[in-house]
N, C-alpha and C positions, 0 to 999 in steps of 0.2 A: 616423314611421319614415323616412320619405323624405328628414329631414333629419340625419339620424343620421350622428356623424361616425365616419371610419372610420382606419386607420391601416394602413401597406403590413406585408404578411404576406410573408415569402417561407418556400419549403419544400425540398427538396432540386429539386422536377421542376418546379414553378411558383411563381409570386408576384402578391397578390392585397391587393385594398383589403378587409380586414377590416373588416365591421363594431364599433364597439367596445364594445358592447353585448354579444360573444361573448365567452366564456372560453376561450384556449387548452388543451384537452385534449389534445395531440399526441402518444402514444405510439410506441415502438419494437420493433419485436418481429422476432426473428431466432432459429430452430430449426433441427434438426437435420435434421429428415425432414417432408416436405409433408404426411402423414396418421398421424391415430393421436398417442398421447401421445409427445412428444421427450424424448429420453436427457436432452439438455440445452440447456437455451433462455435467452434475453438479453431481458429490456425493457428500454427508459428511459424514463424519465418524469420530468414538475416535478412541484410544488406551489407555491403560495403560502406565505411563512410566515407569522404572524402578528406584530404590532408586538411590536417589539423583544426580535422571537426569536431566541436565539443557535443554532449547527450542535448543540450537545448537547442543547438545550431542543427542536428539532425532531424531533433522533431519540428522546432519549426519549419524547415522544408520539407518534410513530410506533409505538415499542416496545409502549407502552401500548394504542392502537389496536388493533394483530395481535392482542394478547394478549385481545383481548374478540372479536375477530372470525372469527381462524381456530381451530376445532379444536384441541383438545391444542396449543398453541403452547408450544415450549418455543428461549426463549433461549441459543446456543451460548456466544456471545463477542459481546464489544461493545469495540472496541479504536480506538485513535485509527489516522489513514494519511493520505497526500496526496494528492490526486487535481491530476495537474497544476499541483504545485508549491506550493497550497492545502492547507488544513487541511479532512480528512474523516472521516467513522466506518464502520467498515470490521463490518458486524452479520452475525453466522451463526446462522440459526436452524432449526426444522422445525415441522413440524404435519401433522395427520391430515388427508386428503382421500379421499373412497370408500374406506375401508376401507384405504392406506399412506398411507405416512409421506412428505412432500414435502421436501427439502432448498432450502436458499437461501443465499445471501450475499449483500447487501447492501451499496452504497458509496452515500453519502450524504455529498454538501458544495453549500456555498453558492454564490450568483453573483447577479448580477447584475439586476433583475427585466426587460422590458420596459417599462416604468414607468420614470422616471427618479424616483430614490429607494427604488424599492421592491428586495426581495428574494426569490429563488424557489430552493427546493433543490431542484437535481438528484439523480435517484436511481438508479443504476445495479445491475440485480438478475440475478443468476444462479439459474438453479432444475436440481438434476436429482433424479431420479426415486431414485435411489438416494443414497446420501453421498458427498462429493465427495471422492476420489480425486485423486492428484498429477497427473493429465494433465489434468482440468478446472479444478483449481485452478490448474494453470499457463498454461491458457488464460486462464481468466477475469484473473489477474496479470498477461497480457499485453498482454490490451485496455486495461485499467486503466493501465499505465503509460505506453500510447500517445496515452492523453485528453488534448485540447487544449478547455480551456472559450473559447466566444466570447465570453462575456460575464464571463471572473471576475472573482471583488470585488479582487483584488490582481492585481500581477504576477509571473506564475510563477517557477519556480526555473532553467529551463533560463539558462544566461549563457553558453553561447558559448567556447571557448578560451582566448579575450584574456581573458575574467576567470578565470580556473583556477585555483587556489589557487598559491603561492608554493610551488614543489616544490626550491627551494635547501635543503645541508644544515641542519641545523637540530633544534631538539629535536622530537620527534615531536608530529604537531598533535592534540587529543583525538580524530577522529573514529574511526567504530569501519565497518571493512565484513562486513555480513552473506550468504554466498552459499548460496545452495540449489543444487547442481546439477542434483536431478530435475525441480524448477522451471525451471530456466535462469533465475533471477533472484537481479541482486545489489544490494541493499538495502547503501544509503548513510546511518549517525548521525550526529548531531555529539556524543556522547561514547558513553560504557559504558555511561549509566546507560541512556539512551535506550534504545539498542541494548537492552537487558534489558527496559525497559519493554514496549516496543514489539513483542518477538518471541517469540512462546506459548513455555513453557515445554513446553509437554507434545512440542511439534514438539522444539522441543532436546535431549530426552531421548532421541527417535527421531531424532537425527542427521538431521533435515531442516536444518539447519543452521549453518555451518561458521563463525567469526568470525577475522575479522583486525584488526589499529591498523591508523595509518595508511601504515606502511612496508610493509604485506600481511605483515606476520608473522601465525603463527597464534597465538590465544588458546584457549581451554580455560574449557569452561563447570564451573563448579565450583558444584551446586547448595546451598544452605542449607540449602533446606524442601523436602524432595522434593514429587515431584504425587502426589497424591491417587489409591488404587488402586480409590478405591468407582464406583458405578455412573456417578455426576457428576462425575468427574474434576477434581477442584478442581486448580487448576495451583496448581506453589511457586513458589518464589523462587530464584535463582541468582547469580552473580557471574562474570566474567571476568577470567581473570588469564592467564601467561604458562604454557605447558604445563612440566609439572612434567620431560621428558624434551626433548633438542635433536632437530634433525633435522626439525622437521614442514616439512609443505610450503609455500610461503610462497602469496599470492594469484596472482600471477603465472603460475604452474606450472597450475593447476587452473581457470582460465579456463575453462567449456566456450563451442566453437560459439556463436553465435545468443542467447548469453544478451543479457538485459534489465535496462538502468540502474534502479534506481528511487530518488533521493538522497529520504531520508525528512525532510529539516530543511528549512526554507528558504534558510536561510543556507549550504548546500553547493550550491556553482557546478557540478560535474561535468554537462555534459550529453552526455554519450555515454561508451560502454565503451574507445572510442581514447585518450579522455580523461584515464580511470582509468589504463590503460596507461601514456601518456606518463607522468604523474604520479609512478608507481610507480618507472619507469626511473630518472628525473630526484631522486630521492629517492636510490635506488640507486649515484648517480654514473656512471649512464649505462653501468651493469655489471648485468644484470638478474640475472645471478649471485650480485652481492653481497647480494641481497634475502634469500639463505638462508644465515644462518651467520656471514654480514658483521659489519663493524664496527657494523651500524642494529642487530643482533638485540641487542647488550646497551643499548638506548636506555631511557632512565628512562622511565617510562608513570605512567599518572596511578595511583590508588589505587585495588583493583576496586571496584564501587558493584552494591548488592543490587537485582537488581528482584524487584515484589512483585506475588506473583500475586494 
């Protein structure tokens, strides 16, 4: 053991020669109140993956795992997201612990191992005691969009300005923006269909949120398959099209405060909310007025595309 080699460790408070014989176990853990069970609390954690395991092949064993391990485990959603510009799965679930029900979500994506060659998913987990409610949910959405991985497998989505999409007149380009206001979060597509995939039905039905193209006009969710009224809430299917009446509010207008970028595609350069703005103006003809009502609101749009719950 004396000759055992080692490799530099570093931590937030020190840095150390690692034996390499160890396995990093390094957890994160951040709550609400120093004693007693917390309303709601943060880990992070890796793992290893196993060869030539892809982010869906991880989580579903992951899935599979809880479900033999904790309690009553019952599966919320299992939904694609980005975490830092990367491809991640974004898992809500519960289960029984001492007699209640524990709440979670789950962000789970890939990166980089220490190992050269290797691979290790991080995994970022919210828990509260009760069901997660729009002011934890829009915590937890907030950390999540402010994640920068050290090690990811690719290069993020943030570019900067100087790459901003070409905001000269022009046919309108397919992306779709999604905003929550109770959230203070506005979710960036690159088309309709996306947009639909990617954001619960059952939330759209409760007007947790709001869609625009890409000129911030507003769209109008026109459901197919309504959601499911039984105990399991099966989500439907929807579509977005141009609202049936003039007048609505364009994206511009309803900005709140402090809200949070999050572009959900790779290929969308937006990296901040001034961003967007500019964007919108400059689309506008440099008349933020004209975003409502203007010559953009009769612009051809692509054909609504169904997502399927």
């Amino acid at each position: 053991m004396d000759d055992q080699a080692t490799q530099p460790y570093h931590a937030n408070d020190l840095s150390f020669d690692l034996p390499a014989a160890l396995r990093d176990k390094t957890m994160h853990m951040f709550t609400v109140s120093d004693q007693g069970a917390s309303e709601f609390s943060l880990v992070i954690s890796h793992a290893d993956t196993q060869p030539e395991e892809e982010l869906d092949d991880f989580s579903s064993r992951l899935v599979q795992e809880m479900g033999r391990a904790l309690p009553k485990f019952q599966l919320r959603h299992s939904k694609e997201t980005l975490l830092d510009g990367g491809p991640a799965i974004d898992l809500a679930y519960s289960w029984r612990k001492d007699g209640i029900f524990m709440h979670q979500r789950q962000v789970i994506a890939l990166m980089r191992g220490t190992v050269p060659g290797s691979t290790q998913a991080i995994m970022i987990a919210a828990t509260c005691l009760a069901s997660f409610g729009d002011a934890w949910n829009a915590t937890f959405d907030r950390m999540l969009a402010s994640v920068r991985l050290r090690r990811p497998l690719a290069a993020g989505t943030a570019a900067g300005a100087a790459n901003a999409p070409d905001a000269a007149a022009g046919p309108t380009p397919p992306f779709i923006f999604a905003l929550s206001e109770r959230r203070r979060m506005l979710n960036v597509f690159a088309d309709r269909d996306e947009a639909c995939r990617k954001t619960d039905a059952r939330e759209v039905e409760q007007e947790t949120w709001t869609f625009f193209d890409a000129d911030g006009e507003a769209l109008q969710a026109q459901f197919v398959v309504p959601n499911s009224g039984t105990l399991w809430r099966k989500a439907g299917s929807y579509l977005l099209a141009p609202p049936e009446t003039a007048g609505a509010t364009p994206l511009t207008a309803c900005l709140p405060q402090g809200v949070v970028l999050q572009a959900l595609a790779p290929a969308l350069p937006f990296a901040s909310i001034d961003e967007v703005r500019a964007y919108l103006l400059a689309r506008a003809g440099g008349d933020g007025a004209a975003l409502s009502g203007g010559a953009l609101s009769g612009a051809a749009l692509p054909g609504p595309l169904n997502r399927h719950g």
